[in-house]
C-alpha positions in Angstrom: 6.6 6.6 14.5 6.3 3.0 15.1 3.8 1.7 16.7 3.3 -0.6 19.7 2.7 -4.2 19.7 2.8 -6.0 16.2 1.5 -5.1 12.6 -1.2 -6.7 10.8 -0.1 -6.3 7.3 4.1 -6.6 6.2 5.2 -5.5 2.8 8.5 -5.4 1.5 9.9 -4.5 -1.7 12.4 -7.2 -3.1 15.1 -6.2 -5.7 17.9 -4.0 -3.3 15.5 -5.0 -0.2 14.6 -8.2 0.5 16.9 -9.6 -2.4 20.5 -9.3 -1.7 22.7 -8.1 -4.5 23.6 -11.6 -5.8 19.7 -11.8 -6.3 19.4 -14.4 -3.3 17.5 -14.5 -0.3 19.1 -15.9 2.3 17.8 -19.5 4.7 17.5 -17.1 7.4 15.6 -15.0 5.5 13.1 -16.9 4.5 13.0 -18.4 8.1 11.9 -15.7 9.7 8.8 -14.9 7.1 7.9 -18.0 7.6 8.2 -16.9 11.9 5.6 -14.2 10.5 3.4 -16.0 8.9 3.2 -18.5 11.7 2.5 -15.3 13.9 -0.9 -14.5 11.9 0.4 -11.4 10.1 0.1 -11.6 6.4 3.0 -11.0 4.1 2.8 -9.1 0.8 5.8 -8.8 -1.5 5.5 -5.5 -3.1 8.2 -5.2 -6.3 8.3 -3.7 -9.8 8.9 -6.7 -11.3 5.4 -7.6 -14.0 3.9 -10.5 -14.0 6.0 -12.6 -16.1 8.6 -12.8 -13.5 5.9 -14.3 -11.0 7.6 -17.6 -10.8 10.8 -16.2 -9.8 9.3 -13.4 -7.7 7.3 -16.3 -5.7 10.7 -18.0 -5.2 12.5 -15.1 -3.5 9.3 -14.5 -1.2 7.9 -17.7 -0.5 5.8 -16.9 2.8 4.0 -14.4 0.7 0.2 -14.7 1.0 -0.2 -11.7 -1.5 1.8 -10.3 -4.3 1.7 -6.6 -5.4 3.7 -6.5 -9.0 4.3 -4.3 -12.1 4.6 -1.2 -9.1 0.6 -1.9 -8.2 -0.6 -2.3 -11.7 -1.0 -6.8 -11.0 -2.2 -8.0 -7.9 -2.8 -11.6 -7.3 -3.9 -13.7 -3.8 -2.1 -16.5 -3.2 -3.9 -17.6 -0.2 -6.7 -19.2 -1.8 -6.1 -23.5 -2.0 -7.7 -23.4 -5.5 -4.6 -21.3 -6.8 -3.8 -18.0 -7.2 -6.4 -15.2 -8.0 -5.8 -12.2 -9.9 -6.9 -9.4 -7.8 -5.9 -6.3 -10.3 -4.9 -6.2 -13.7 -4.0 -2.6 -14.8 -3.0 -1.5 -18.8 -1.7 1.7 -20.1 -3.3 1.9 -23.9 -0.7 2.1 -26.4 -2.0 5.1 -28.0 -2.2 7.0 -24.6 1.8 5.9 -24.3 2.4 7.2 -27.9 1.0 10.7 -26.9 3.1 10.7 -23.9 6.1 9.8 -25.2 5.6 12.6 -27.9 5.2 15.0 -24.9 8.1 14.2 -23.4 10.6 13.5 -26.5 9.4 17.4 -27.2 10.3 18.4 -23.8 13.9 16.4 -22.9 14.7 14.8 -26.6 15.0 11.6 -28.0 14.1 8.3 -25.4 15.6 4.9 -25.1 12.2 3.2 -24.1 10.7 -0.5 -23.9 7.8 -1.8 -23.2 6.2 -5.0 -20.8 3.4 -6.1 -22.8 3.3 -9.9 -22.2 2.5 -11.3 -19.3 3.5 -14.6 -19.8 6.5 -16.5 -17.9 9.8 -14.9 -18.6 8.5 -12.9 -21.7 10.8 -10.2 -22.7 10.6 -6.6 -23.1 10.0 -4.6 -26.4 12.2 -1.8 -27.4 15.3 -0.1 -28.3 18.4 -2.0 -27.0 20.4 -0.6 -24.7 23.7 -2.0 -22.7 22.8 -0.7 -19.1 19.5 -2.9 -19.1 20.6 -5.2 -16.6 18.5 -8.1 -18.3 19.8 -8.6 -21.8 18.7 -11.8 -21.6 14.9 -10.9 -21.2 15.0 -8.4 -23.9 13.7 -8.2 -27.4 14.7 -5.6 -30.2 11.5 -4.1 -31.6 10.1 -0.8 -33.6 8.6 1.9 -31.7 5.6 1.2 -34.0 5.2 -2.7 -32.5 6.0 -1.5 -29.1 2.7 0.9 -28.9 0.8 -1.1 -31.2 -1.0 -3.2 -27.9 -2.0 -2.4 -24.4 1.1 -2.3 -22.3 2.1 -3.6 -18.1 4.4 -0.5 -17.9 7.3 1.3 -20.0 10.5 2.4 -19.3 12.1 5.6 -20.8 16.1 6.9 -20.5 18.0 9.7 -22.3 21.2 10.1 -22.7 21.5 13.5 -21.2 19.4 12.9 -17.9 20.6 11.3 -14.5 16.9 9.1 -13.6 16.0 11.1 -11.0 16.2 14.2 -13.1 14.3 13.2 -15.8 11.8 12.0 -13.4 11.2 15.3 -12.2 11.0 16.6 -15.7 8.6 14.2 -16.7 6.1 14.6 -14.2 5.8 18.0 -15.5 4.9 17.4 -18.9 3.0 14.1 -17.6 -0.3 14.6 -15.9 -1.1 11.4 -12.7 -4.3 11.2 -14.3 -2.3 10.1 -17.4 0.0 8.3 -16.1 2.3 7.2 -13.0 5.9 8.0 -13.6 8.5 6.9 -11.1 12.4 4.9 -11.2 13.1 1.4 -9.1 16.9 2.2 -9.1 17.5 0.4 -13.0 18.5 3.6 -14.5 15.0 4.4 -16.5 12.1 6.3 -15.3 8.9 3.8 -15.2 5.7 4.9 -16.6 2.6 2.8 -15.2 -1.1 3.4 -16.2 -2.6 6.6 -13.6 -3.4 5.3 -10.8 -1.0 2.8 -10.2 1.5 2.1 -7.6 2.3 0.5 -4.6 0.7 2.2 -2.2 -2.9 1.1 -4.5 -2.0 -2.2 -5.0 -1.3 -2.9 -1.2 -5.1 -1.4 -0.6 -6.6 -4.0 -2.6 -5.1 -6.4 -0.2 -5.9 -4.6 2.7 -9.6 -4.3 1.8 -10.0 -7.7 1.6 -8.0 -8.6 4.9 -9.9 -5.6 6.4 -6.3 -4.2 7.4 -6.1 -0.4 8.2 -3.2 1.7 6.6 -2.1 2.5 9.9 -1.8 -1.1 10.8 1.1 -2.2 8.3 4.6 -2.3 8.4 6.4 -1.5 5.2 10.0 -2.1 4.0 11.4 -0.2 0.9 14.5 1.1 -0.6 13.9 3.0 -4.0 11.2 5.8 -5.0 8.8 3.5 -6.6 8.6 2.9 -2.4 7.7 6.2 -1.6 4.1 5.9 -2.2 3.5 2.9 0.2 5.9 4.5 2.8 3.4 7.7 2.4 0.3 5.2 2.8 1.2 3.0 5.0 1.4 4.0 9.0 2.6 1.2 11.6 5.9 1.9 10.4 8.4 2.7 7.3 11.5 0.8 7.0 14.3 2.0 4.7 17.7 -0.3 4.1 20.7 1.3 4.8 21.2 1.1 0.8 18.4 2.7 -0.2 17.8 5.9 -1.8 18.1 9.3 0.0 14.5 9.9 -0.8 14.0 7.0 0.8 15.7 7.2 3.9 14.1 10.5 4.6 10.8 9.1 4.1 11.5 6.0 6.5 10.7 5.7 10.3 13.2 3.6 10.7 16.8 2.4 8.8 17.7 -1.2 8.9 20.9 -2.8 8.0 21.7 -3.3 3.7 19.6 -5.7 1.8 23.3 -7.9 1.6 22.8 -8.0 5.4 19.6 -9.5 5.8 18.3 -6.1 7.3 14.6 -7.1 6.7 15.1 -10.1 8.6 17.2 -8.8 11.3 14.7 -5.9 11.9 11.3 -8.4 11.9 13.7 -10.9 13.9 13.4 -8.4 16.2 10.1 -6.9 16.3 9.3 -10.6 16.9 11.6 -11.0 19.9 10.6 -8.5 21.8 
């Protein structure tokens, strides 16, 4: 239930929840995180999206004081006026990704997969092509061999056979957490993320360091790579209208579709009141 008064923490995902589905964020968006900020509540943005889409992932949240990116697996502080500080850098080892793979190819057959090795601005993923990656232009053709060959951000794995969310439930029976963490962020392939990793222990570094208890934040999600911050966070769990029915069963609360502004409206309001 939500909780009286105001949070001290806010996180929101971005792609299908802050970010509207022209991959904007609206003035009035941005307005009213900056009405947050100016309130004394810290904002995180919380998203899949690694490391080398920082720049742009700073653009679409600008009030943020905190990033959580790669699902948990990179968090950096933005709050500091000598520049930004890497909080948490988490790798899955390639040869520990080569084994899983293995296990799971055995189990559900042969896998589209690429990797995010590089964290460098706008650096592409590694893989096997295929025409529903919605970023052709940030993607690179290369051997399964050159893909494990290095220490890797995350992975993502399709079949041919398999909707996501039921390959995702196959997968995490053949994959063990303490492997790895294995969820989907609504872009067709299940995501596999060193064990450990995911939102929920990304957004703990930051609230450690603000001294922030779980039940204090306010969280705003809209796929299942969500579900572990909804589970961890307590002021409240905000779904979009859009989002997953995993997701809306999880939340507190449903706010209107990301192409609404429905993060905005519904902070407009906890601020009005």
């Amino acid at each position: 239930m939500t909780r009286p008064g105001l949070p001290k923490l806010i996180a929101t995902d971005l792609d299908g929840t802050l970010v509207r589905s022209d991959d904007t964020v609206s003035a009035y968006t941005h307005e009213v995180l900056d009405r947050v900020r100016a309130a004394g509540i810290p904002v995180v943005g919380a998203t899949g999206r690694g490391p080398r889409l920082t720049e742009l992932t700073r653009n679409d949240i600008r009030a943020a004081d905190f990033l959580v990116m790669a699902g948990g697996g990179r968090v950096v502080d933005q709050s500091d006026p000598a520049g930004p500080v890497v909080l948490r850098d988490e790798r899955l080892p390639g040869e520990v990704l080569a084994r899983l793979l293995a296990d799971l190819e055995a189990a559900v057959g042969p896998l589209t997969v690429m990797v995010e090795a590089s964290d460098e601005h706008d650096a592409p993923l590694w893989g096997d092509y295929h025409p529903s990656w919605p970023y052709q232009d940030r993607f690179e053709a290369r051997s399964r061999a050159e893909c494990l060959s290095c220490d890797v951000i995350k992975a993502f794995v399709r079949t041919a056979g398999h909707h996501v969310d039921e390959l995702l439930e196959v997968a995490r029976q053949v994959v063990p957490p303490e492997v790895a963490t294995l969820t989907q962020a609504g872009l067709g392939f299940v995501e596999i993320c060193p064990p450990g990793v995911d939102k929920a222990s990304g957004l703990s570094v930051v609230a450690q360091i603000l001294g922030v208890d779980p039940a204090e934040v306010l969280v705003f999600g809209d796929m299942p790579n969500d579900l572990p911050m909804f589970e961890w966070a307590g002021w409240a769990r905000v779904a979009v209208s859009n989002a997953h029915p995993a997701v809306r069963r999880a939340a507190d609360e449903i706010t209107l579709r990301n192409d609404d502004d429905g993060v905005a409206v519904y902070l407009d309001r906890l601020l009005s009141r």
